[in-house]
N, C-alpha and C positions, 0 to 999 in steps of 0.2 A: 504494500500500500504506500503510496507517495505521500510523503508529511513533509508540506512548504517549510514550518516552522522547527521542524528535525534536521533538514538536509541545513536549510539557512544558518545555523548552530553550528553546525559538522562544518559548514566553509569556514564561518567567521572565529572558528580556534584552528582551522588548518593553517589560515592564511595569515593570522596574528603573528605567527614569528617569522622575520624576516629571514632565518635561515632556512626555513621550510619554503617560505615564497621563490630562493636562490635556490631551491633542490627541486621547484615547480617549475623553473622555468628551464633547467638542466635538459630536465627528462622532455619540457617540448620541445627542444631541440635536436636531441636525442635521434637518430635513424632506428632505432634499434630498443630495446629492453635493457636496462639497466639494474646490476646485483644492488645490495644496499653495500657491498663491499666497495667494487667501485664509487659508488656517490661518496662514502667516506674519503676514499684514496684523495678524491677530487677535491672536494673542501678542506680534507684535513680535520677532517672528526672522525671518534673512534666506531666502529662497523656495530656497536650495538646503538648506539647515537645516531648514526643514520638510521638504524633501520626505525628507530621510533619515532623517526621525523617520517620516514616511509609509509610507515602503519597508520599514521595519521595524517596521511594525505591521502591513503586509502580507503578509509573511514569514511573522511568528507564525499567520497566519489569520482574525485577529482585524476583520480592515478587508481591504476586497477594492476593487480598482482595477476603475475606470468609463471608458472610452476613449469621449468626440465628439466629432465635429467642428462646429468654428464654422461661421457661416452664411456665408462665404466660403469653406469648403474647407478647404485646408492640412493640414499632418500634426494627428492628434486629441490635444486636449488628455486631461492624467490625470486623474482625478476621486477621489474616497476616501471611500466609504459602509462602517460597520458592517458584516459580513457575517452577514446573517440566518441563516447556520448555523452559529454561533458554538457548539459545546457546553460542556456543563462538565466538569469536572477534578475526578476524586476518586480519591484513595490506597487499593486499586489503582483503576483501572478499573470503572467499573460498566456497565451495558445499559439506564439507564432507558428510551430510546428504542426500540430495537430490541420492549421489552416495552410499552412504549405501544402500539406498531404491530399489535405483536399481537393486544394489550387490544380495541385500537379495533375493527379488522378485524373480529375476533370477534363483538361488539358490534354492528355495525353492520349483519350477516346473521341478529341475534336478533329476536325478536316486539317490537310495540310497547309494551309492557309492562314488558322487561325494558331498553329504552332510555328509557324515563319514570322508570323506579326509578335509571340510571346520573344523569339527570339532575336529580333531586331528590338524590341524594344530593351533586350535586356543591353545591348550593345549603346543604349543612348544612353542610357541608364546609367552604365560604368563607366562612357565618357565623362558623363557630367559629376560625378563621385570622383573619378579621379583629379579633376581639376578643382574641385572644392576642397580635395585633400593636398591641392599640390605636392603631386606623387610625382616621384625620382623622374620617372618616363618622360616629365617634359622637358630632362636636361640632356635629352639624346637627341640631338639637330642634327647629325649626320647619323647614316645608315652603317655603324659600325658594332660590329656585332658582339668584343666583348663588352663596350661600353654599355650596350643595350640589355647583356645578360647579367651585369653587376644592376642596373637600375633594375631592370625587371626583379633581382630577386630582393631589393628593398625592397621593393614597393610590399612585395609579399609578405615578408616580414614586419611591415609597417600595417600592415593589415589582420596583421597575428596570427597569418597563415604560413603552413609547417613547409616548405618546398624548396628545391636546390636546383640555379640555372648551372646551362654550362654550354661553350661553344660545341658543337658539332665539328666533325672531318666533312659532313656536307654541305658546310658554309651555312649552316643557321642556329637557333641557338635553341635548346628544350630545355624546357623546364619540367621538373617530376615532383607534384606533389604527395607528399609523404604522408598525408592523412585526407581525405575528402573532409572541402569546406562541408557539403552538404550530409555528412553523417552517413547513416541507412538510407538515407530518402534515392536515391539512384537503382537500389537494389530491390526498391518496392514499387517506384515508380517506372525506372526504366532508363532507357536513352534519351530522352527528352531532359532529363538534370543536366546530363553530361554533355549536351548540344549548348543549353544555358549558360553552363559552365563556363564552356569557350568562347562563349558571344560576350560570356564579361569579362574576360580575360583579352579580346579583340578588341573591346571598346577603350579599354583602358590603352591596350599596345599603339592604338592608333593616335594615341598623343605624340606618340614617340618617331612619328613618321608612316610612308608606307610599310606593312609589310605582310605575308601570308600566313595562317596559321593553320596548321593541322593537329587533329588530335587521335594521336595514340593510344593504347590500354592502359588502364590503371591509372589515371587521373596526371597521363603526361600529356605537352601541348609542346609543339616545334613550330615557330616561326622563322621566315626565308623571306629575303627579298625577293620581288616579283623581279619577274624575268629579263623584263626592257627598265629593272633601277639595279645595276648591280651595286653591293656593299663597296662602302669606300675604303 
Protein backbone atom coordinates (compact mmCIF):
# COMPACT_ATOMS: atom_id res chain seq x y z
CA UNK A 1 0.00 0.00 0.00
CA UNK A 2 1.47 3.44 -0.86
CA UNK A 3 1.63 5.99 2.30
CA UNK A 4 2.55 9.65 0.93
CA UNK A 5 3.26 10.45 4.54
CA UNK A 6 5.68 7.19 5.17
CA UNK A 7 7.66 7.29 1.81
CA UNK A 8 7.84 11.49 2.47
CA UNK A 9 9.61 10.54 6.03
CA UNK A 10 11.84 7.78 4.44
CA UNK A 11 13.22 10.60 1.86
CA UNK A 12 13.52 13.48 4.26
CA UNK A 13 16.02 11.23 6.84
CA UNK A 14 17.70 9.70 3.77
CA UNK A 15 18.46 12.98 2.29
CA UNK A 16 19.24 14.85 5.76
CA UNK A 17 22.87 13.88 5.71
CA UNK A 18 24.91 15.29 3.37
CA UNK A 19 27.07 12.29 3.06
CA UNK A 20 24.23 10.04 2.15
CA UNK A 21 23.10 12.93 -0.48
CA UNK A 22 27.21 12.52 -1.95
CA UNK A 23 26.61 8.45 -1.83
CA UNK A 24 23.06 9.45 -3.84
CA UNK A 25 24.42 11.16 -6.26
CA UNK A 26 27.65 8.45 -6.78
CA UNK A 27 25.47 5.76 -7.43
CA UNK A 28 23.60 8.15 -10.26
CA UNK A 29 26.35 8.25 -12.00
CA UNK A 30 27.33 5.07 -11.52
CA UNK A 31 27.03 2.69 -15.19
CA UNK A 32 26.87 -0.10 -13.11
CA UNK A 33 25.85 -1.56 -9.25
CA UNK A 34 27.86 -0.54 -6.64
CA UNK A 35 29.23 -2.82 -3.36
CA UNK A 36 28.91 -0.79 -0.12
CA UNK A 37 32.78 -1.71 -0.09
CA UNK A 38 33.52 0.21 -2.88
CA UNK A 39 31.30 3.43 -1.91
CA UNK A 40 33.43 3.25 1.32
CA UNK A 41 36.85 2.96 -0.63
CA UNK A 42 35.49 6.19 -2.57
CA UNK A 43 34.76 8.43 0.37
CA UNK A 44 36.90 7.10 2.62
CA UNK A 45 34.59 5.79 5.25
CA UNK A 46 34.63 2.48 6.96
CA UNK A 47 32.59 -0.44 4.79
CA UNK A 48 30.06 -0.81 7.74
CA UNK A 49 29.49 3.10 7.46
CA UNK A 50 28.74 2.92 4.07
CA UNK A 51 26.70 0.33 4.17
CA UNK A 52 24.30 2.00 6.71
CA UNK A 53 24.32 5.09 4.76
CA UNK A 54 23.25 2.39 1.87
CA UNK A 55 20.54 0.75 3.94
CA UNK A 56 19.17 3.96 4.36
CA UNK A 57 18.83 5.01 1.12
CA UNK A 58 17.38 1.87 0.51
CA UNK A 59 14.78 2.21 2.84
CA UNK A 60 13.73 5.67 1.52
CA UNK A 61 13.37 3.97 -2.15
CA UNK A 62 15.43 5.90 -3.49
CA UNK A 63 18.49 3.02 -4.38
CA UNK A 64 17.39 -0.52 -4.47
CA UNK A 65 19.67 -3.46 -3.48
CA UNK A 66 21.22 -5.96 -6.40
CA UNK A 67 22.00 -9.53 -4.79
CA UNK A 68 25.23 -11.81 -6.91
CA UNK A 69 27.10 -14.07 -6.52
CA UNK A 70 30.91 -14.20 -7.03
CA UNK A 71 32.32 -16.67 -9.43
CA UNK A 72 33.19 -19.05 -6.64
CA UNK A 73 29.63 -19.32 -5.18
CA UNK A 74 29.36 -18.37 -1.48
CA UNK A 75 26.49 -16.24 0.19
CA UNK A 76 25.70 -13.20 -2.79
CA UNK A 77 27.40 -10.13 -2.38
CA UNK A 78 24.90 -6.51 -1.99
CA UNK A 79 25.10 -4.23 -4.78
CA UNK A 80 23.39 -0.50 -4.80
CA UNK A 81 21.97 0.89 -8.12
CA UNK A 82 19.58 4.16 -8.29
CA UNK A 83 16.19 2.71 -8.49
CA UNK A 84 14.65 3.51 -11.99
CA UNK A 85 11.27 4.16 -10.24
CA UNK A 86 12.35 6.70 -8.29
CA UNK A 87 9.16 9.33 -8.49
CA UNK A 88 8.74 12.75 -7.55
CA UNK A 89 7.25 14.50 -4.45
CA UNK A 90 4.88 17.36 -4.70
CA UNK A 91 2.67 19.04 -1.84
CA UNK A 92 -0.09 17.35 -2.14
CA UNK A 93 0.34 14.41 -4.32
CA UNK A 94 -0.15 14.80 -7.98
CA UNK A 95 -0.85 11.68 -10.85
CA UNK A 96 1.51 13.00 -13.55
CA UNK A 97 2.09 9.24 -14.21
CA UNK A 98 -0.80 7.52 -13.99
CA UNK A 99 -2.17 10.43 -16.63
CA UNK A 100 1.00 9.99 -18.81
CA UNK A 101 -0.32 6.35 -19.11
CA UNK A 102 -3.32 7.22 -20.00
CA UNK A 103 -2.19 10.02 -22.56
CA UNK A 104 0.02 7.57 -24.08
CA UNK A 105 -2.25 4.41 -24.38
CA UNK A 106 -4.67 6.66 -25.99
CA UNK A 107 -2.25 7.87 -28.26
CA UNK A 108 -0.87 5.03 -29.37
CA UNK A 109 -4.41 3.39 -30.73
CA UNK A 110 -4.93 6.93 -32.74
CA UNK A 111 -4.21 7.31 -36.77
CA UNK A 112 -0.95 8.18 -37.89
CA UNK A 113 -1.58 11.57 -38.08
CA UNK A 114 -2.47 12.21 -34.88
CA UNK A 115 0.82 10.45 -33.48
CA UNK A 116 3.13 12.60 -36.20
CA UNK A 117 1.25 15.85 -34.73
CA UNK A 118 2.12 14.21 -30.68
CA UNK A 119 5.47 14.01 -32.12
CA UNK A 120 6.22 17.24 -33.74
CA UNK A 121 4.95 18.85 -31.04
CA UNK A 122 7.00 17.40 -28.69
CA UNK A 123 10.16 18.72 -30.94
CA UNK A 124 8.68 22.41 -30.22
CA UNK A 125 8.20 21.66 -27.09
CA UNK A 126 12.03 20.86 -26.21
CA UNK A 127 13.16 23.75 -28.46
CA UNK A 128 11.53 26.03 -26.48
CA UNK A 129 12.76 24.23 -22.98
CA UNK A 130 15.95 24.26 -24.09
CA UNK A 131 16.39 27.90 -24.80
CA UNK A 132 14.54 28.95 -21.52
CA UNK A 133 17.17 26.77 -19.93
CA UNK A 134 19.81 28.00 -21.94
CA UNK A 135 21.22 24.79 -22.50
CA UNK A 136 25.03 24.16 -23.46
CA UNK A 137 23.72 23.31 -27.25
CA UNK A 138 23.47 26.93 -28.18
CA UNK A 139 27.34 27.35 -27.66
CA UNK A 140 27.84 24.91 -30.71
CA UNK A 141 27.93 27.52 -33.82
CA UNK A 142 29.91 25.25 -35.98
CA UNK A 143 29.16 21.65 -36.96
CA UNK A 144 31.89 20.14 -34.85
CA UNK A 145 31.27 17.05 -33.44
CA UNK A 146 33.30 16.78 -30.37
CA UNK A 147 32.24 20.03 -29.32
CA UNK A 148 28.73 19.07 -29.87
CA UNK A 149 29.18 15.77 -27.80
CA UNK A 150 30.65 17.53 -24.61
CA UNK A 151 27.52 20.06 -24.96
CA UNK A 152 25.05 17.57 -25.62
CA UNK A 153 26.16 15.55 -22.64
CA UNK A 154 25.74 18.74 -20.32
CA UNK A 155 22.83 19.51 -21.36
CA UNK A 156 21.96 15.83 -20.08
CA UNK A 157 23.32 16.16 -17.10
CA UNK A 158 21.84 19.43 -16.57
CA UNK A 159 18.71 17.96 -16.96
CA UNK A 160 19.48 15.19 -14.35
CA UNK A 161 19.42 12.61 -16.96
CA UNK A 162 21.85 9.52 -16.53
CA UNK A 163 23.76 9.39 -20.24
CA UNK A 164 27.33 9.22 -21.95
CA UNK A 165 28.04 11.08 -25.48
CA UNK A 166 30.94 10.18 -27.57
CA UNK A 167 32.26 10.74 -31.12
CA UNK A 168 31.73 7.82 -33.57
CA UNK A 169 34.60 6.36 -36.32
CA UNK A 170 31.32 7.20 -38.46
CA UNK A 171 31.62 10.87 -38.18
CA UNK A 172 28.75 11.43 -35.72
CA UNK A 173 28.23 11.50 -32.32
CA UNK A 174 25.69 8.87 -29.89
CA UNK A 175 24.65 9.27 -27.13
CA UNK A 176 23.46 6.18 -24.80
CA UNK A 177 21.37 6.75 -22.04
CA UNK A 178 21.99 4.64 -19.05
CA UNK A 179 18.55 4.62 -17.43
CA UNK A 180 15.00 5.67 -19.51
CA UNK A 181 13.94 9.22 -18.72
CA UNK A 182 10.40 7.67 -19.13
CA UNK A 183 10.65 4.71 -16.43
CA UNK A 184 8.37 1.45 -17.46
CA UNK A 185 6.14 3.67 -19.44
CA UNK A 186 7.94 2.41 -23.08
CA UNK A 187 7.54 -1.14 -22.15
CA UNK A 188 3.71 -0.74 -21.46
CA UNK A 189 3.02 1.74 -23.94
CA UNK A 190 5.32 0.87 -26.78
CA UNK A 191 7.36 2.70 -29.46
CA UNK A 192 5.50 5.61 -29.46
CA UNK A 193 7.74 6.91 -25.94
CA UNK A 194 10.78 6.06 -27.74
CA UNK A 195 9.70 8.00 -31.03
CA UNK A 196 8.87 11.01 -28.30
CA UNK A 197 11.92 10.54 -26.85
CA UNK A 198 13.95 11.46 -29.89
CA UNK A 199 11.64 14.23 -31.00
CA UNK A 200 12.86 15.98 -27.74
CA UNK A 201 16.04 15.19 -27.97
CA UNK A 202 15.98 16.77 -31.92
CA UNK A 203 14.34 19.71 -30.62
CA UNK A 204 16.76 20.49 -28.26
CA UNK A 205 19.91 19.24 -30.83
CA UNK A 206 18.40 21.66 -33.27
CA UNK A 207 19.73 24.78 -31.25
CA UNK A 208 22.87 23.54 -31.98
CA UNK A 209 22.79 23.61 -35.79
CA UNK A 210 21.61 21.34 -38.60
CA UNK A 211 21.80 17.83 -37.87
CA UNK A 212 20.25 14.10 -38.27
CA UNK A 213 19.30 11.81 -35.75
CA UNK A 214 18.77 8.35 -35.58
CA UNK A 215 17.61 6.16 -32.90
CA UNK A 216 19.18 2.96 -31.93
CA UNK A 217 18.03 0.12 -29.14
CA UNK A 218 18.04 0.72 -25.73
CA UNK A 219 17.51 4.34 -25.37
CA UNK A 220 20.75 5.35 -27.63
CA UNK A 221 20.33 8.36 -30.21
CA UNK A 222 23.21 9.08 -33.16
CA UNK A 223 23.35 12.27 -34.69
CA UNK A 224 25.31 13.06 -38.32
CA UNK A 225 25.50 15.96 -40.23
CA UNK A 226 23.31 16.00 -43.35
CA UNK A 227 24.89 15.16 -46.35
CA UNK A 228 25.32 18.55 -48.42
CA UNK A 229 26.69 20.34 -44.60
CA UNK A 230 29.72 18.37 -43.93
CA UNK A 231 31.37 18.75 -40.07
CA UNK A 232 33.83 21.38 -39.94
Amino acid sequence: MYDYGERLGRLSAAMADSTRRRIFEFLRESDSPLSARQVAEHFGLHVNAARIHLDKLAASGLVRVVRRRGHLGGRPTHYYQMDEGVGEIHFPPRHYRLLAEILAGTLAGMSDRSRRAAIEEARRRARLQALEDSSPLLRVQVQDLRLLARAWEEDLGNRGLKGRTRVTEEGGVEAVFLSCPFGELPRTVGELICDIHAALEEGRLGLAGKWCLDRGDRCTFTVHPPRDHPPA
